[in-house]
ROFILO-840121 format. One record per residue: x, y, z of N, C-alpha, C, O, CB in turn. Coordinates in steps of 0.2 Angstrom, whole numbers, plus 5000, padded with zeros to 4 digits. Each point is the difference from the previous one (the first is absolute). Glycine has a CB too. Layout:
N
XYZXYZXYZXYZXYZ...
! end
This chain:
193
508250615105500449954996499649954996499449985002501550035007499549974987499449964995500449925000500649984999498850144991500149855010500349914999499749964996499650034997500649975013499949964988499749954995499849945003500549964999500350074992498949945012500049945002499749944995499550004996500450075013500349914991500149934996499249955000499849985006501650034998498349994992499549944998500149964996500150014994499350045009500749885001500149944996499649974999499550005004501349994998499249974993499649944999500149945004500549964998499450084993499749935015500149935001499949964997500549965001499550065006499749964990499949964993500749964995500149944998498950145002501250004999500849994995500450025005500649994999499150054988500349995018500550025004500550044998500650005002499249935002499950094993500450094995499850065002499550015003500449944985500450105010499850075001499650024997500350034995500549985007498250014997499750034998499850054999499450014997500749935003500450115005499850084998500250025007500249955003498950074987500850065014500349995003499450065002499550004996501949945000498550115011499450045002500350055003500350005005498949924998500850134994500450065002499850035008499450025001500650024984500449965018499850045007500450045000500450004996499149935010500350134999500350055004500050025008499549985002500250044987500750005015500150005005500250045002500550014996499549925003500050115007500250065003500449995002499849975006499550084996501549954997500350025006500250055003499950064998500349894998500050045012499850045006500950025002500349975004498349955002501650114990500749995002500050015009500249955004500550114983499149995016500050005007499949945005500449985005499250114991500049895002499949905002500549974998500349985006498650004992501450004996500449994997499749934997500449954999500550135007498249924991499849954999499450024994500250034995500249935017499250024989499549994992499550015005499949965005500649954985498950155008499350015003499849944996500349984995499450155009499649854998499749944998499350024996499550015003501049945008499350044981499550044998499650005002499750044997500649974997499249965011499450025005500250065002499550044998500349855007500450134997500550045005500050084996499950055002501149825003499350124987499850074999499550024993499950054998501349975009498649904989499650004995499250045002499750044997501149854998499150085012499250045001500250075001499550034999499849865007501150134995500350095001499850014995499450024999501549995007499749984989499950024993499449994998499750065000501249914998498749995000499249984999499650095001499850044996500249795009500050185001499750055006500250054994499650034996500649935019500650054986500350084997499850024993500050064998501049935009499049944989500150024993500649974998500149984994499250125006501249915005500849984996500049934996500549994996500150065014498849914991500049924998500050014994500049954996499449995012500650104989499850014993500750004996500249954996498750135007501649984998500550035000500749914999500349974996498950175013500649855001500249924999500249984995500550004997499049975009499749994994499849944994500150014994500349954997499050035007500650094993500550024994500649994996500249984995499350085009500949975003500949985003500149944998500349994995499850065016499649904991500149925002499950004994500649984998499149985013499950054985499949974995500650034994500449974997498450005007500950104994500650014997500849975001500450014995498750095005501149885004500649985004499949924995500349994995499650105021499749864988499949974995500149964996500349955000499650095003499750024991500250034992500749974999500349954997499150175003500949955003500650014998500549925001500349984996499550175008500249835003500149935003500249974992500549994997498450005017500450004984499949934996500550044990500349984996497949955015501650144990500150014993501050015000500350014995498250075003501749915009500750014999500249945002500649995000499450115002499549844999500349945001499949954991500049944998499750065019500150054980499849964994500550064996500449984995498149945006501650124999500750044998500549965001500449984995499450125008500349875003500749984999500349935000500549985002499650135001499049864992500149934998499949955009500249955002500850084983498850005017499849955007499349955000499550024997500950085011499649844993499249985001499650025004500150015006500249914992499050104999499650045003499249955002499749964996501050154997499149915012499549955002499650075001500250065000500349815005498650114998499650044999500050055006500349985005499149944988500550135007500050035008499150015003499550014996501850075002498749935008499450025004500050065004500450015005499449884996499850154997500050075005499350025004499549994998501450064994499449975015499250005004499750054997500450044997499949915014498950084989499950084998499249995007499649965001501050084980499750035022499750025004499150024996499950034995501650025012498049924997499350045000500050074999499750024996499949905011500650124997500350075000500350014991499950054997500549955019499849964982500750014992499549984996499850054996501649905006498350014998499549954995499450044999499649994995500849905010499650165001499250074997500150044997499650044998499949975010501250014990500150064998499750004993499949944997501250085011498950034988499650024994500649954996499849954998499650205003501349894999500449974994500549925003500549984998499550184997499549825010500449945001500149944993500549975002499050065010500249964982500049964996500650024996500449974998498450015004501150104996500250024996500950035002500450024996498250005000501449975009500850005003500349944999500449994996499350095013500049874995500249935000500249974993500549975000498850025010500250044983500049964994500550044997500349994994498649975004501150115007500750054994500649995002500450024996499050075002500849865009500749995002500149934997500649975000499550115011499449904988500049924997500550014993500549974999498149975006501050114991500450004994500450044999500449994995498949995001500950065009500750035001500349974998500250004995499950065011500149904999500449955003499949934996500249965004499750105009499849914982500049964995499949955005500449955001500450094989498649965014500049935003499749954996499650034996500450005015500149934989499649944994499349995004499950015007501249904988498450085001499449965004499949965004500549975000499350064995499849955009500249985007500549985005500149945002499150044994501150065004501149995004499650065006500550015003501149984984497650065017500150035002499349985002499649994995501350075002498949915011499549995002499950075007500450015004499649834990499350185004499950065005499649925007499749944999499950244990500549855016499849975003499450035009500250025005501149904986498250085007499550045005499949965005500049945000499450124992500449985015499849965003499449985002499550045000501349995001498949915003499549974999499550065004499650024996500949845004499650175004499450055003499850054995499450014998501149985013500250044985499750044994499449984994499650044998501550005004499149884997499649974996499350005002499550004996501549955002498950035010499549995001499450065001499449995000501449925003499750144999499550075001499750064994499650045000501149965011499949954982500050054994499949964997500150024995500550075005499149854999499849954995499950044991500450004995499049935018500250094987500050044993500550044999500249994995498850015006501250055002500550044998500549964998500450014996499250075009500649865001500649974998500249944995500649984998499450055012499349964988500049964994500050044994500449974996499149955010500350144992500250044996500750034998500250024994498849995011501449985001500650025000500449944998500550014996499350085012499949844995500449944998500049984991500449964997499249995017499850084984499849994993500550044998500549974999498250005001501550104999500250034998500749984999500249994994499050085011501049925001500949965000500049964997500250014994500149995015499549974992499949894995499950054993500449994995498549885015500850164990499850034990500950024998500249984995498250125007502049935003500650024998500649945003500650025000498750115000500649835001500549965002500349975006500449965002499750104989499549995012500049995010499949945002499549994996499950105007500749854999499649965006499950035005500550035002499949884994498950095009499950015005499949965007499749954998500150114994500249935013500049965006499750035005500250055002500649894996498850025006499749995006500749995005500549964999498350004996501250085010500550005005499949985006499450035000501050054996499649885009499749995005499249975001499550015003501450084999499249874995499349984999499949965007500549985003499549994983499450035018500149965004500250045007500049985006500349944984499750155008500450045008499349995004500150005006500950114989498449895003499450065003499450014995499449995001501650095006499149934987499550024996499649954996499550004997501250105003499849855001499849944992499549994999499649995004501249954996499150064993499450004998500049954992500450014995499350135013500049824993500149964992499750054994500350004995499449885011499750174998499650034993500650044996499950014994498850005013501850024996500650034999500149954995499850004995500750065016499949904992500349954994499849994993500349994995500049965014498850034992499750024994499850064996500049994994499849935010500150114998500350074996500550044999500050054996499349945007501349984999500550064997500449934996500149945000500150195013500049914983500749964990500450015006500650024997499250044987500449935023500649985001500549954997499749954996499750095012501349944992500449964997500449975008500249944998500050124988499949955020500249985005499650005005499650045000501249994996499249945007499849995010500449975003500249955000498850055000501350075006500250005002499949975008499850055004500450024986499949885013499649995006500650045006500650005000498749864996500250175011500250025004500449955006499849945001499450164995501149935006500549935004499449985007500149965004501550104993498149985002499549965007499649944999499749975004500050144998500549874990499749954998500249925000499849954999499850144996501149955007500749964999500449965006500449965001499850124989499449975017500149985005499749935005499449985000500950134997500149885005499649955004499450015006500150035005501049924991498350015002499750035006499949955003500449954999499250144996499849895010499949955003499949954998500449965002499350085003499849964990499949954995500349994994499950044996499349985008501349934994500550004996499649974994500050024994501049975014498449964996499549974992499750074995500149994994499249905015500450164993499850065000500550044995500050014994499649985018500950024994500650034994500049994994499950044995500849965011499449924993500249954995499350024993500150034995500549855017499050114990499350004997499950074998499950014994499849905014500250144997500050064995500850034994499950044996499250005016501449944990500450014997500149984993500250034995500249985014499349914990499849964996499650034995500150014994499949925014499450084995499350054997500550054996500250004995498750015017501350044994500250094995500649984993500050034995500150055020500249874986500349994994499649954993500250004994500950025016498449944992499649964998499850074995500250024995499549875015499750154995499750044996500650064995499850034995499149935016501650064991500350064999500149974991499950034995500750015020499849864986500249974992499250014997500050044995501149845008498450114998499550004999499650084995499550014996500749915015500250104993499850084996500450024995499850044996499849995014501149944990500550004996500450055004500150054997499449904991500550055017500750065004500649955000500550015002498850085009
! end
C-alpha cells in the first residue's frame, strides 16, 4: 500500500509536500510488516528495483490526477533504493515518467540514503547532477543513522537533509542533543538545503 505522509512547515505551519511511502500488508497478521523487515530482502533479490519504480510511477500518476482534477498540489518525495539508483537506465526512466506525467520541475525530490551516499560518493553525485539537470531535487535520507560524514554534504548538489531520528532523541546529555542539533541545521541552512 502506498501513503502520503505529510511534510509541513513549522515555520508557516502549512503543508509543504508530502513523502510517498509504501508498506506491506500482511493480511494474515492482519497488520503492516515494517520496511526494515522486508526492504533489505528486496535489496538482496533485486525486487527493490521493481518496488521503487512502482512507488514512483504510482506517484506520477498521484500528483498528474490530482492536478487533472483541479486539486492543490504540493511537492512529493520518493525513497530510491542503492540497488534502483545502479541500474544503467535509472536516470533515464525516472526523467521519462517525469514527462509522461507533466510533473513540473521540482514538485519531485528522489531521496537516497546516507550509507549509499557515503560508499558511492562519485557515482552518486553523477546521478544527483543528472536529476537536478532535469528538474529532480534530491535528498539525503537519514543523515546521522551511522555513516555521517560532512565530506558527503560537500560534495553532493543535494537540495534536502534529511536528519535520522537518532538525532532527535533524547540522550543523557540533553546540552549535547541541544548543541549538535543546532550544528546539523546551522550547517544544513549553510549549504542552502
Amino acid at each position: 500500500h502506498l501513503f502520503y505522509q505529510p511534510k509541513y512547515s513549522i515555520a508557516g505551519d502549512r503543508l509543504e509536500g508530502a513523502e510517498t511511502l509504501v508498506r506491506w500488508y500482511d493480511a494474515e497478521r492482519n497488520g503492516y510488516v515494517p520496511p526494515g523487515k522486508f526492504v533489505p530482502l528486496f535489496e538482496i533479490n533485486g525486487f527493490i528495483n521493481k518496488l521503487d519504480r512502482y512507488v514512483f510511477v504510482h506517484a506520477c500518476e498521484f500528483f498528474a490526477n490530482a492536478v487533472r482534477n483541479g486539486l492543490r498540489v504540493t511537492p512529493l518525495s520518493v525513497n530510491v533504493s542503492r540497488v534502483t539508483a545502479i541500474q544503467k537506465d535509472f536516470v533515464s526512466f525516472y526523467v521519462s515518467n517525469k514527462a509522461k506525467y507533466n510533473i513540473p520541475d521540482g514538485y519531485i525530490t528522489i531521496e537516497f540514503t546516507e550509507s549509499f551516499s557515503f560508499n558511492n560518493l562519485d557515482v552518486l553525485s553523477n546521478i544527483v547532477t543528472e536529476l537536478k539537470k532535469n528538474g529532480f531535487r534530491c535528498s539525503i535520507d537519514d543523515f546521522g543513522s551511522g555513516y555521517s560524514s560532512c565530506g558527503v554534504l560537500k560534495e553532493l548538489p543535494v537540495d534536502e537533509l534529511k536528519l535520522d531520528m537518532f538525532l532527535l532523541k533524547p540522550s543523557a546529555h540533553p546540552q549535547k542533543d541541544e548543541a549538535l542539533l543546532e550544528s546539523m541545521i546551522r550547517l544544513g541552512k549553510a549549504f542552502d538545503m
